[in-house]
TORSE-479793 format. One record per residue: residue in one letter; x, y, z of N, C-alpha, C in turn. Coordinates in steps of 0.1 Angstrom, whole numbers, plus 5000, padded with zeros to 4 digits. Example, Ala and Ser with C-alpha at 12.3 -4.5 7.8 and 13.67 -1.06 7.14 Angstrom:
<atoms>
A513249435078512349555078513249675078;S512849785071513749895071512950005079;
</atoms>
This chain:
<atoms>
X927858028153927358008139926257908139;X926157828145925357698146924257728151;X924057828160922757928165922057978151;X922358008141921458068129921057958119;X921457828126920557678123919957638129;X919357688141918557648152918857578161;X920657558159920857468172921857548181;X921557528196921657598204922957548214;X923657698209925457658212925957768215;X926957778227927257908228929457838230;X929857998229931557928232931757918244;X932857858253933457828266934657838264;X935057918272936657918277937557778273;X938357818268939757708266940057628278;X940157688288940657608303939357558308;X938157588304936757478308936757378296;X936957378283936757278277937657208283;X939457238283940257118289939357048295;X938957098313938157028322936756938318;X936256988307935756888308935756778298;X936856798288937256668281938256568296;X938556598301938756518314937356468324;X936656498321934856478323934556558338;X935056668334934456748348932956818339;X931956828351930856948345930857078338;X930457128333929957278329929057338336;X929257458345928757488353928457668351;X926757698349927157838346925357878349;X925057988353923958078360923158118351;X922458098348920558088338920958238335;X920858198322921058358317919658398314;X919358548313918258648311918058568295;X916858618288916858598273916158748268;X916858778258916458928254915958918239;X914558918241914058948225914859048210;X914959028203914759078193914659058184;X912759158176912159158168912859208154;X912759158138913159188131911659228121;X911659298116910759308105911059418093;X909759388081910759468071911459378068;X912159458054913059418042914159478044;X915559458041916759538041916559568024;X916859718023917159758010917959728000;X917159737987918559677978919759777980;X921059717975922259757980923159767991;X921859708007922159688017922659538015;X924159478028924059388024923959328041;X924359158037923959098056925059208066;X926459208058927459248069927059368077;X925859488069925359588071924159558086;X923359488082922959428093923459398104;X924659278103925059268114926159328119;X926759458117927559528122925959638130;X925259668122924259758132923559668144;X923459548143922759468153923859448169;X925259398159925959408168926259568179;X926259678170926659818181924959848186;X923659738183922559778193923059688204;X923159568203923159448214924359538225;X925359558217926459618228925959748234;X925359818227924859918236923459878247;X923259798244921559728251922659688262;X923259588262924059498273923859348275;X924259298267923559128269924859048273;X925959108276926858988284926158888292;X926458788290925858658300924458638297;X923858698283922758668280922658618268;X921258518268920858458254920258578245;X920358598233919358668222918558608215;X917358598217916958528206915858628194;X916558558180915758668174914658638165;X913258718167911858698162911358758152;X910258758151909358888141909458808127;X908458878117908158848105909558898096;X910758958102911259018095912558868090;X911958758099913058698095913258638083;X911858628079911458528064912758618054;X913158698057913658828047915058798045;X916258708056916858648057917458538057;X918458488044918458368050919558308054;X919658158060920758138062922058178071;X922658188056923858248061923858398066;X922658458062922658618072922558588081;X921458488090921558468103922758388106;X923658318100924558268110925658368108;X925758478098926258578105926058638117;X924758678119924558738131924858658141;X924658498140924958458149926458468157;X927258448146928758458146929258548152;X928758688154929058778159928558828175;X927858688178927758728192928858748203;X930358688203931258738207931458908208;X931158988197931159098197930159168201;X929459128201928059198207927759158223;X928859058223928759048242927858918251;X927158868240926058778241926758648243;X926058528253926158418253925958358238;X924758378233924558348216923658428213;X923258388200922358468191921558408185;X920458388187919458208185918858268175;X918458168164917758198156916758038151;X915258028156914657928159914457858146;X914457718145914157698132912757718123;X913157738117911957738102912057728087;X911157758080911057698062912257758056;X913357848064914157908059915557788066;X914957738073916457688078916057558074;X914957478068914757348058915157348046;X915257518042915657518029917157518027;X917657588036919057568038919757438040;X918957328048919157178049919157098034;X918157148024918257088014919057088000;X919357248004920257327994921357247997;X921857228013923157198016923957008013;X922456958007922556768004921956688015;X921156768021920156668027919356648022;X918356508025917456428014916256448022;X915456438009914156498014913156408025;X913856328031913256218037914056308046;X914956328058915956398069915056478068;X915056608058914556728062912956718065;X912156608063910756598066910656578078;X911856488086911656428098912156488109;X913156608103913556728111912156778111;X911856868106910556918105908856858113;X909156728114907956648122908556668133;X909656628137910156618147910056778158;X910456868152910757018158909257088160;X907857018149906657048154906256978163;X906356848163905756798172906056848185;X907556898190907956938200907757088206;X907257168195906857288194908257368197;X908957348187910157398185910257418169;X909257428160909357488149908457628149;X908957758139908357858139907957848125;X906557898122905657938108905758028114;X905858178105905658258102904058248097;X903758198088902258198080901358138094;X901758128103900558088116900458178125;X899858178136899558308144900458278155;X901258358160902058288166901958338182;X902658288194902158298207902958388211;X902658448221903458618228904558538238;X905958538233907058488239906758608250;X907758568265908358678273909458648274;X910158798273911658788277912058878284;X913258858286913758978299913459098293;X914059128284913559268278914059258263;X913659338257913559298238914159438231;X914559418221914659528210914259518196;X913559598190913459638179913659688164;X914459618154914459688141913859678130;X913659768125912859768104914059768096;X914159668092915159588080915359698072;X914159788070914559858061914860048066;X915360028078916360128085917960118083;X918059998081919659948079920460018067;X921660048069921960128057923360098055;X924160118047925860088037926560108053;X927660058061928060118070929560018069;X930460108081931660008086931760018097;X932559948104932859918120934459988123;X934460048135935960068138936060278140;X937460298141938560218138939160118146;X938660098158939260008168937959928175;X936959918174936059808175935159788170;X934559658174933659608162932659688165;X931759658176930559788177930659928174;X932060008170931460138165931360148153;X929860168151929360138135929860328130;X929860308114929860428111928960458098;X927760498096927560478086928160548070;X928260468059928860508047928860628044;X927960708047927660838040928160908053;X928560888063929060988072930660918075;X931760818070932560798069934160898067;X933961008056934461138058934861208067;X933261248072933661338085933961268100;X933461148100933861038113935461028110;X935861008104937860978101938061118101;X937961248097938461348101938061348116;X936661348123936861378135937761248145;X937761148142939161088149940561088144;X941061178132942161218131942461368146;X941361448148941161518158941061458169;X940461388176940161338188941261258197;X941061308206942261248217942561108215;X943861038220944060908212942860808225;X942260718215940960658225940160528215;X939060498215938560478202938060468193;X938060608192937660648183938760808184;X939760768188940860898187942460868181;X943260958170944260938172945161088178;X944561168177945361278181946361338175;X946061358154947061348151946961528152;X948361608147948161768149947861838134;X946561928139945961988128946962028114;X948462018119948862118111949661998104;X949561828109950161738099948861658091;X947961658093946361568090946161588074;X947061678070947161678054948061618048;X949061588056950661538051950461428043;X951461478032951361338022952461308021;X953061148022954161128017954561018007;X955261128000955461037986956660947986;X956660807980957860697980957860627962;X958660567967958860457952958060327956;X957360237951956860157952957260057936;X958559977941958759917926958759987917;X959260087917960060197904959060297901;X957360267905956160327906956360457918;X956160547912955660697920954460637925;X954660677939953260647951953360737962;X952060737967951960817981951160757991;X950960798002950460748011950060898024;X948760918030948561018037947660958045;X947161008061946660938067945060908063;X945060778067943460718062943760628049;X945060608040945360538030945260388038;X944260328030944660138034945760048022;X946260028035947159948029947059798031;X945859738042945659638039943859618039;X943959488024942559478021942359388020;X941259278029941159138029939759128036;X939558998024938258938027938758818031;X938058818042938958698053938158608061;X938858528061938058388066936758418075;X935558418074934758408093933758348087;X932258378091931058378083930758458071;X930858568074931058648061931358628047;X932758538046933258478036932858348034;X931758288044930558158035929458218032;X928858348028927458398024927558418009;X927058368005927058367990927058547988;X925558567991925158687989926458827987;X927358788001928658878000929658897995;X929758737992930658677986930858687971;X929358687966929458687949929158837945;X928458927958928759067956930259137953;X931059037961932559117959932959097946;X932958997943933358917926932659047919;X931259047919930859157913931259267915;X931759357920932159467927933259467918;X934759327918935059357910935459357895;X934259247893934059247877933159397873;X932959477879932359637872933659717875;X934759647881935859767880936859747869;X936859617868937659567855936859627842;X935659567844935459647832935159797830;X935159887838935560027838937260037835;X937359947838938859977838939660057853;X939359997864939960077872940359927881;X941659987891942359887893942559917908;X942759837921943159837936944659907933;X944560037940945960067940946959927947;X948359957937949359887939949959827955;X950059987962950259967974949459847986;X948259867979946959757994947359607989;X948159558003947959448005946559328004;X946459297989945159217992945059067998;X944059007995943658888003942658858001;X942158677996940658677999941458468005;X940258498017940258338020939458288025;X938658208018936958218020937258088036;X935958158037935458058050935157918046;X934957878036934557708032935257728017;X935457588018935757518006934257537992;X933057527996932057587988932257727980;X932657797990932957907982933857947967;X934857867970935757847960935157787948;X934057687950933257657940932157747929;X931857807941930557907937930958027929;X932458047931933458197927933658117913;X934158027913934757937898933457907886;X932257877898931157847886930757947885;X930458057892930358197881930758287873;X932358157872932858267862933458407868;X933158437883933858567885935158577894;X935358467895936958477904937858537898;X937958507884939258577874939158727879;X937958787879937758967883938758977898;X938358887903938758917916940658907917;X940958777909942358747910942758887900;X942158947889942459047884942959197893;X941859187904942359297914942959247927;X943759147925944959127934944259047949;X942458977946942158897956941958747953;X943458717955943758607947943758507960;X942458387964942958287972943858237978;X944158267992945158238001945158108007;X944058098012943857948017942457938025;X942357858038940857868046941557858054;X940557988066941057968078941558118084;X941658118099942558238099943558308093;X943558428093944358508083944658648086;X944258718079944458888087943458938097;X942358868099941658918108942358838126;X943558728126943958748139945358768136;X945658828126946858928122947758818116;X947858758107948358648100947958738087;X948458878086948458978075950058948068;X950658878072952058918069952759048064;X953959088064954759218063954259258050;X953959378055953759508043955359498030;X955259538023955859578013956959688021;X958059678019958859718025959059858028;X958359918015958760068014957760158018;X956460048023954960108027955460108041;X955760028045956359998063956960108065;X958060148057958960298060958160388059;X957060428051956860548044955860538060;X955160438064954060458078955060478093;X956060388088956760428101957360578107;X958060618092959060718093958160828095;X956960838089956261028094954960978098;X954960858103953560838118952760858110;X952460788103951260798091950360718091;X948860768099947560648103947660558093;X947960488091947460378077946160308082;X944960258072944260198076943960058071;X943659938076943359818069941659798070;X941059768060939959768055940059558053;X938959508063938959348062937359358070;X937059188063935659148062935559048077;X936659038080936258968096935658998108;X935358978117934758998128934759098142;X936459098140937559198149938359288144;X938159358150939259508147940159558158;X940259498167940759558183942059608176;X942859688187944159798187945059608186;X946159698175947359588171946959428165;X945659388165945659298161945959218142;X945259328133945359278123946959338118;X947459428120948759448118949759568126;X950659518128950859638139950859788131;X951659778118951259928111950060008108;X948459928110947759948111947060018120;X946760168123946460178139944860198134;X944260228120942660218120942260078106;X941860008115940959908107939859948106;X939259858097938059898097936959728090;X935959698100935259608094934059648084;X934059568073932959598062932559478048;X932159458049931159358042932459328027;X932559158023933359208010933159298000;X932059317994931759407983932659567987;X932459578002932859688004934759698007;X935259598010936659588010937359607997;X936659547983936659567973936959687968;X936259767972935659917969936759997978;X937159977990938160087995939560037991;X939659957985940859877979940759927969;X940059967960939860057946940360217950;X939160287960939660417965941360397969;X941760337973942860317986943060417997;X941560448001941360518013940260528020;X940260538026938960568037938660738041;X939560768036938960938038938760968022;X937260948022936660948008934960948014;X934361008004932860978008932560917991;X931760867994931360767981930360807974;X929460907982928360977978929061047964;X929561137971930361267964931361247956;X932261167960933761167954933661047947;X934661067935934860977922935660857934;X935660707928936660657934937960637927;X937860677912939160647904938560707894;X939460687882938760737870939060647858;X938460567850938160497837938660487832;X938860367821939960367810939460477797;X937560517800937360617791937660787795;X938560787805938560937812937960937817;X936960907823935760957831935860917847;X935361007853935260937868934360887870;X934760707877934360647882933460647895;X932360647897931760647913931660517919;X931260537934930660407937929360347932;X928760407930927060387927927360317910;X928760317905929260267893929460147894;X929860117902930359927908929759857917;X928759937921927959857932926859817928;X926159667929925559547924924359597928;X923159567924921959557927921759437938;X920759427948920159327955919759217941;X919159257933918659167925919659077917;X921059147911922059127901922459017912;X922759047926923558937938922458817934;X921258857933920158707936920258627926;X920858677913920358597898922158537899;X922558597901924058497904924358357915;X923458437925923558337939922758207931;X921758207925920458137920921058057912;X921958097904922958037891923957987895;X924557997907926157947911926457877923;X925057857927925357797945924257657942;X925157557941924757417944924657337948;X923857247954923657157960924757067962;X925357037948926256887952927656997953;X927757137950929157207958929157147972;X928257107978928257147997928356977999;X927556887988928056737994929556707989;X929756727977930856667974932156767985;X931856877989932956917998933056838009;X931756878016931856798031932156648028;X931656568019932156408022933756448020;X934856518020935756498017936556568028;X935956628036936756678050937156578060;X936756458062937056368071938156308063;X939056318050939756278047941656348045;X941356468048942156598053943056568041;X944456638044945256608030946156558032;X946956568021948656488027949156528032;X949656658034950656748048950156678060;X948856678062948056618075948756468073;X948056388063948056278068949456228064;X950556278060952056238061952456278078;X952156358085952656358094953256238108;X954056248111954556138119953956148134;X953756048136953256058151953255958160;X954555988173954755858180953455828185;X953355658185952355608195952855588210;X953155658214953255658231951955738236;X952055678249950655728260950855888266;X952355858266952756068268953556138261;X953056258263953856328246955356348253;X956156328246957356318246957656458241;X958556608256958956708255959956648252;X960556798240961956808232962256978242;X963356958252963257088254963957188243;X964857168230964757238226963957338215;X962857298213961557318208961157488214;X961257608201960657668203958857718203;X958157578198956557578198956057518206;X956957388213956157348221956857308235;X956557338246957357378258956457338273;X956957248283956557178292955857328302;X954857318303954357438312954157398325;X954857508335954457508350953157498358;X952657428351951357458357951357368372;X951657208373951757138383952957158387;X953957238386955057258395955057248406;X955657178417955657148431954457148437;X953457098425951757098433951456938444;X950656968452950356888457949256848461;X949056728469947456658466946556738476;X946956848486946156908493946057068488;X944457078486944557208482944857338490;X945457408480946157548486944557618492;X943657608489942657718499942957848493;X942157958498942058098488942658178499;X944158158494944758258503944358408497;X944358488502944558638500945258718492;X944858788490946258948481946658978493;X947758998495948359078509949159188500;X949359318505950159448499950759448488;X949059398477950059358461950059508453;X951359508447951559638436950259638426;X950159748422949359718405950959698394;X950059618387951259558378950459668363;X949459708366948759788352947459808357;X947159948353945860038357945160068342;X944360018336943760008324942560058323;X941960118316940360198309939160088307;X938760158296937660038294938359978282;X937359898278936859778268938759708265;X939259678271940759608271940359448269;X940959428255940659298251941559208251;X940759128252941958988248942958958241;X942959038231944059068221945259188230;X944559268234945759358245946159288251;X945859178259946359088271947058978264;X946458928258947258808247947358808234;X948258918225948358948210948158798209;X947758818193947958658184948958718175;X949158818171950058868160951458848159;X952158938149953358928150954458948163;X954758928163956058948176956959048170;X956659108180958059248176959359248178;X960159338172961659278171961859308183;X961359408193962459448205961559438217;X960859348217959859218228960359128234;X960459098246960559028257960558858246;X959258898241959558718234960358718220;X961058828213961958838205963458838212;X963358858226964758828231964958718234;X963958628235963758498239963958408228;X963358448217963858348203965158378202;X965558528201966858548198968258448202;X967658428216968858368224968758258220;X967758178210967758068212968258058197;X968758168190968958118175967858138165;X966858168166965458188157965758318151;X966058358140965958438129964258528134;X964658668132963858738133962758658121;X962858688108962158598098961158478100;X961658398112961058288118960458298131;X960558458137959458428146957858408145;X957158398130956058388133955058478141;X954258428145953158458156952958468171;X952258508179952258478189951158348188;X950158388180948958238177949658118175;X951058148169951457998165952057918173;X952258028187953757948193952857998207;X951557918204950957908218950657798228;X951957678223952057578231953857588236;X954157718239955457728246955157858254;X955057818266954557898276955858048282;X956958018275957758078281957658228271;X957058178255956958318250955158328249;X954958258254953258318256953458418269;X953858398280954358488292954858618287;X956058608279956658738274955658818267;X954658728261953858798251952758868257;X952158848268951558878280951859048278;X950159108276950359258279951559308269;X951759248253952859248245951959358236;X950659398234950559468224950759568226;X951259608210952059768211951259858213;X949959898210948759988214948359988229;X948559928236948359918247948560018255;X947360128262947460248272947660188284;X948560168298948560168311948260308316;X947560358324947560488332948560468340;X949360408343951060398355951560498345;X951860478332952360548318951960718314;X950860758321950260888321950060898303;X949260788300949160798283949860748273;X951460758279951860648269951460538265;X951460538249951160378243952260308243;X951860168246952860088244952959958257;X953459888256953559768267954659778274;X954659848282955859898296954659938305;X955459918317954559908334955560008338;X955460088350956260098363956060038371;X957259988375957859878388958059998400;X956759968406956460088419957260118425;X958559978432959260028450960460118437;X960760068425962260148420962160268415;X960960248408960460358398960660348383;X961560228385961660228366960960198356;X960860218344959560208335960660048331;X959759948325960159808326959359738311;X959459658303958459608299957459538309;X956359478307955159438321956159328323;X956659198312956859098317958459128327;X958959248323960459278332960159278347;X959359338346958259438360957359278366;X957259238359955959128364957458998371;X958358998368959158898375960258938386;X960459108384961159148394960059148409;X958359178407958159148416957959018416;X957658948414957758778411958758708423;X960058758420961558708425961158778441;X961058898440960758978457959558848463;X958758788459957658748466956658858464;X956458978454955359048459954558978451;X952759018455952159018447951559128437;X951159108426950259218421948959188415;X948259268412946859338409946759358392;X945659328391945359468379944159568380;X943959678379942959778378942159768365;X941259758366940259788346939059868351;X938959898334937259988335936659888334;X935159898322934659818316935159698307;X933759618302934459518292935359468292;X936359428303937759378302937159238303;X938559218289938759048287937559058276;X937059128272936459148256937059088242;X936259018234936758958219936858798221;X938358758211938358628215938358568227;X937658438229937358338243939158308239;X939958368246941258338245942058278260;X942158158263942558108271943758178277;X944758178268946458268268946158388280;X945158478275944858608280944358568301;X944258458304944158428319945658338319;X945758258317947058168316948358248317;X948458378306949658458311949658528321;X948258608322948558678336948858578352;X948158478352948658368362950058338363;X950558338349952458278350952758458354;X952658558349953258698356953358698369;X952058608379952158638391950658718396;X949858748385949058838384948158758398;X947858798407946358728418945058808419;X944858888414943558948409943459048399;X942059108394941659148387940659278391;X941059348399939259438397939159538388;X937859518381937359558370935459638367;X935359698362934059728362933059668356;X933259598349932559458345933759368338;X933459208336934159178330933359098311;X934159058307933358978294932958838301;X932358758296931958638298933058538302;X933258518288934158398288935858428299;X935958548295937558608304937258548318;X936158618325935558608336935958468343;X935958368334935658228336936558198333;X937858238325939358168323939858258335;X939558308337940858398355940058288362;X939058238367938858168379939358008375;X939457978364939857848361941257878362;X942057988363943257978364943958068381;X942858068387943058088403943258198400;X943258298392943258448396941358498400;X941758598411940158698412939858738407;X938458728401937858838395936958928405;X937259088405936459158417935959278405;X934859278409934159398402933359538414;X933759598407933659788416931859778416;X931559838428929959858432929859948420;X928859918413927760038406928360148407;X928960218397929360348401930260418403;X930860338402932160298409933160258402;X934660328400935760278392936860288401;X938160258394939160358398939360478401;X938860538391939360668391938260758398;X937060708402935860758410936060748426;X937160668429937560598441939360648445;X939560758428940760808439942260768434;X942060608430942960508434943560568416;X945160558420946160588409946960448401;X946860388413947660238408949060228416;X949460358423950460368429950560288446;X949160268453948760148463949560038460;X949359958475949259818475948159838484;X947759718471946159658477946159518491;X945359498493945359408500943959348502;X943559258495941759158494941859078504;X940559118515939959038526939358908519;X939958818517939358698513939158618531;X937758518530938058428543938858338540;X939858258551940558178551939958028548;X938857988548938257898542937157898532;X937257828526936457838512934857818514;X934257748527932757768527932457878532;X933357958538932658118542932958198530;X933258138518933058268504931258198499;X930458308494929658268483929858358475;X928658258461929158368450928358498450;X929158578445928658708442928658788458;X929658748466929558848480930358998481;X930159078491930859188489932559148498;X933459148492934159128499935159308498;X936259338512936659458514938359508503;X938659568502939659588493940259698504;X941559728505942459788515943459838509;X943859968514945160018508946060038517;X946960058514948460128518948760288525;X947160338512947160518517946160518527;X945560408533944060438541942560438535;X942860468524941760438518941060258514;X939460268520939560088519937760158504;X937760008497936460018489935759898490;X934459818489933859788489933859668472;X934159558468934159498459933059398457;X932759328441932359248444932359078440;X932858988442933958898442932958838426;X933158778421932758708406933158598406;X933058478420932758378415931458408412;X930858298400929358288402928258148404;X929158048405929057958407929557858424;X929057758432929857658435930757608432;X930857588421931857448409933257598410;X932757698409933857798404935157788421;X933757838428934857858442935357718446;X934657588444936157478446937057478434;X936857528423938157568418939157668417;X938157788428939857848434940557818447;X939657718454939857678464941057578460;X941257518444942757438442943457518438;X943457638432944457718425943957728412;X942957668408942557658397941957558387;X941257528380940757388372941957288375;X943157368366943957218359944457178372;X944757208382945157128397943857098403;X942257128401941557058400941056908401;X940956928386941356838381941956728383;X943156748379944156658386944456568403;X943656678404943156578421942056528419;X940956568412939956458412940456338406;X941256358395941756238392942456108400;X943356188402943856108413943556038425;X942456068428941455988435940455868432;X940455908420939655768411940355638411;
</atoms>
């Protein structure tokens, strides 16, 4: 976010920040920088989210993992602010190290708006010229080079949503209809559910609180404008208020069934909603302030309405959730959810009115009037100009001081809490949140060296883009989960398991939770969904963590197989940390994400990536092998990025290629990993 104020920041792995609040380095390989020009106007009615859901499915289709973006052209004067730290925000999804956006008259004005004094913002300004680190637009400006660049006219950009299952597949608004019919058709994938032609019409009708309701596939049942950047943009923000202050007064109302939600990203917003007078509209259609902070967008949706849960469970009924955050991956925002969909608030608004996503907005009414009449979209949807005379009216200067002086003061929940003064935290083993982790278990002050895979099983043979959320849900915990038999025994009320997010300082249900999402394809499974492995020498189908400890107990090792993108989305620490406690010792994959890349080597697992061309399933390999990785037996005969040989069982050997990419990386597999690292550098001091 801090990139669309000109300051230049990108995220790091969980297990590198530990290291270096212990004061080890940051260590990482000069990324490429890839232009892109913006110019042109975005259309009235277009809004930022519209932008940055299309910027996001160019960048991921361009390819900028491990790269800077920085973005140029005349087109930026056209933007402000908070559009760019949208865009910024979204460079996790778009694959990018960051999303730079250089300062200028738009990001001084932002400084001033926000309660900086006009003396700061002058001397920012002297300061970033003199350095030649400020951009005019109104001057002639010098021909940057970059690795390679891309191109948009602002005013190409059009109404669109993201999904059903990730953030880069855009769809645009006017073709939303026939995209949800054709993945009601399409094999299950993502953009597939496979449902059969002859149920895609099925409606099923329930009671909902004494109210006659129905529900058919593509009905959302959850609708939230939820915490990210999104929900600090005025622009989108006072668009939704609007959206539904023209439904109230048409008279049309968010079907009963959609779970709503609104929880702005700042405390400002809450201000800006109140001085315009349009919050009441919104608390009128059921988007009544939850709090700040995560929420449904890392599945902190809480349980559907009891009778919606049945009516999706009982006849396999796509339900979809419609939210303004940043992710949509398989299982994250709710498990009854199998199509989300990301979309700007004004637009959450609006499918919360339809209560569907199989609707074209062009064509079809969304409801119909307290005067009879049908309602359209083009009925409730704001002008560019109606958002500017509001934003102009309702967004203040002393909203943004008087908040921020008041965050360093937190509240009373916070500051009532007790807290021993001892030098070490004091474990309670019976604590289901927080739980002493194996990490230095019988470790010692000489490092292990990079032993080898010797004849390891696959523990899971996976596709592409497998995210961090498949490897490490944050969501609810399911009743008949490895980590629900775990609370169980311990007394915890189904009611009280919470999250996996919440109970991610007790290593023993972060492990269970490991490879826990219910969406989850293994090819061992021949297609089944769901989080079960085959445990190769028996044959039994296992949950992964059942399978991951029987080989565990034998001494075997295992593997994992992936396409693309693996370890995609959140910089999620958990998602290397569990597969290390399963036993997991490598990874080969066809590319990996950034940040994942960098939590497996901080956690002494391999990252190996397939030559060019080259996958699993190109190479033969079923998952049914043991592998076995030619590592050398001493750590200065590895460098980074070498070919090292991969061996099987059937005779078949392939050619890999190892992903350290650093020095600093390979003495940290050379200890097992950072935190035993670490810990030896220390101990030497």
């Amino acid at each position: 976010m801090i990139d669309g104020l000109g300051v230049a920041g990108w995220g790091v792995g969980g297990i590198e920040a530990e290291a270096t609040m212990l004061g080890q380095p940051m260590s990482m390989v000069l990324p490429g920088v890839v232009g892109f020009k913006l110019s042109g106007k975005l259309r009235s009615g277009v809004t930022a989210t519209d932008l940055v859901l299309t910027v996001t499915q160019m960048l991921r289709k361009h390819g900028v993992v491990g790269k800077f973006v920085e973005f140029y052209g005349d087109g930026m004067g056209e933007l402000s602010l908070a559009d760019r730290a949208t865009i910024a925000n979204m460079s996790p999804e778009y694959g990018a190290t960051m999303g730079f956006f250089p300062v200028d008259h738009v990001t001084l004005q932002y400084l001033k708006l926000t309660g900086r004094s006009d003396e700061t913002v002058s001397m920012i300004e002297a300061y970033l010229r003199a350095n030649n680190m400020f951009v005019d637009y109104n001057e002639p400006q010098h021909e940057k080079v970059y690795s390679s660049c891309l191109y948009l006219d602002l005013a190409e950009v059009e109404p669109c949503v993201s999904g059903p299952k990730r953030p880069h597949d855009r769809v645009p608004l006017k073709e939303m209809k026939s995209d949800w019919h054709s993945c009601l058709d399409n094999k299950v994938g993502f953009k597939g559910f496979a449902v059969p032609k002859d149920a895609q019409e099925k409606v099923v009708k329930f009671s909902f609180h004494g109210q006659d309701a129905e529900l058919k596939h593509g009905s959302v049942v959850i609708a939230a404008i939820t915490s990210c950047t999104n929900t600090s943009n005025p622009s989108v923000m006072l668009g939704a208020a609007l959206v539904a202050k023209k439904a109230c007064d048409l008279g049309l109302n968010v079907k009963p069934w959609v779970k709503t939600s609104l929880a702005p990203g700042s405390g400002v917003v809450t201000k800006y909603l109140l001085q315009s007078g349009l919050q009441k509209y919104l608390n009128e259609q059921g988007f009544h302030i939850v709090g700040y902070g995560c929420t449904t967008c890392i599945g902190n949706s809480g349980d559907l309405d009891e009778s919606v849960s049945s009516a999706i469970s009982e006849n396999d009924i796509v339900a979809a959730a419609v939210l303004s955050g940043n992710r949509n991956f398989e299982g994250r925002v709710h498990p009854l959810t199998r199509a989300n969909y990301l979309a700007s608030p004004p637009l959450v608004v609006a499918y919360a009115l339809a209560g569907t996503v199989d609707i074209d907005f062009e064509k079809e009414p969304i409801g119909v009037g307290k005067d009879g009449k049908n309602v359209f979209f083009r009925d409730i949807w704001p002008s560019t100009e109606e958002i500017a005379e509001v934003v102009q009216s309702s967004v203040l200067p002393d909203m943004f001081k008087s908040t921020y002086e008041a965050i360093t003061k937190g509240n009373n929940m916070w500051n009532q809490l007790s807290v021993p003064a001892t030098s070490l935290y004091s474990w309670e083993p019976s604590s289901t949140y927080i739980h002493e982790p194996p990490y230095f278990k019988d470790m010692t002050m000489d490092p292990p060296g990079p032993n080898g895979v010797k004849d390891a099983y696959c523990l899971l043979n996976f596709g592409d883009s497998i995210t961090t959320d498949h490897i490490s849900p944050a969501g609810s915990i399911h009743k008949d989960s490895p980590a629900a038999k775990y609370l169980n025994e311990r007394g915890v009320d189904r009611r009280d398991f919470n999250s996996y997010g919440s109970r991610r300082g007790n290593d023993e249900i972060m492990a269970r939770g490991t490879f826990a999402n219910i969406r989850i394809v293994n090819k061992l499974l021949n297609g089944e969904v769901g989080p079960k492995t085959i445990h190769i020498p028996s044959g039994e189908k296992l949950s992964v963590f059942d399978a991951a400890m029987k080989y565990k107990s034998a001494g075997q090792d295992t593997i994992i197989l992936a396409g693309a993108e693996y370890g995609s989305g959140s910089s999620r620490d958990w998602a290397a940390k569990g597969p290390m406690l399963l036993g997991v010792k490598a990874v080969i994959a066809k590319s990996f994400e950034r940040i994942h890349r960098s939590n497996l080597v901080g956690m002494g697992i391999v990252p190996l990536c397939f030559k060019a061309g080259e996958d699993a399933d190109s190479l033969g390999l079923t998952g049914h092998e043991r592998y076995t990785i030619d590592l050398p037996d001493n750590i200065s005969e590895i460098r980074p990025g070498q070919d090292v040989t991969v061996r099987t069982d059937t005779g078949k050997s392939f050619t890999c290629i190892v992903r350290f990419d650093t020095e600093v990386e390979l003495a940290y597999f050379n200890h097992g990993g950072i935190l035993p690292y670490v810990i030896r550098q220390l101990s030497q001091q």
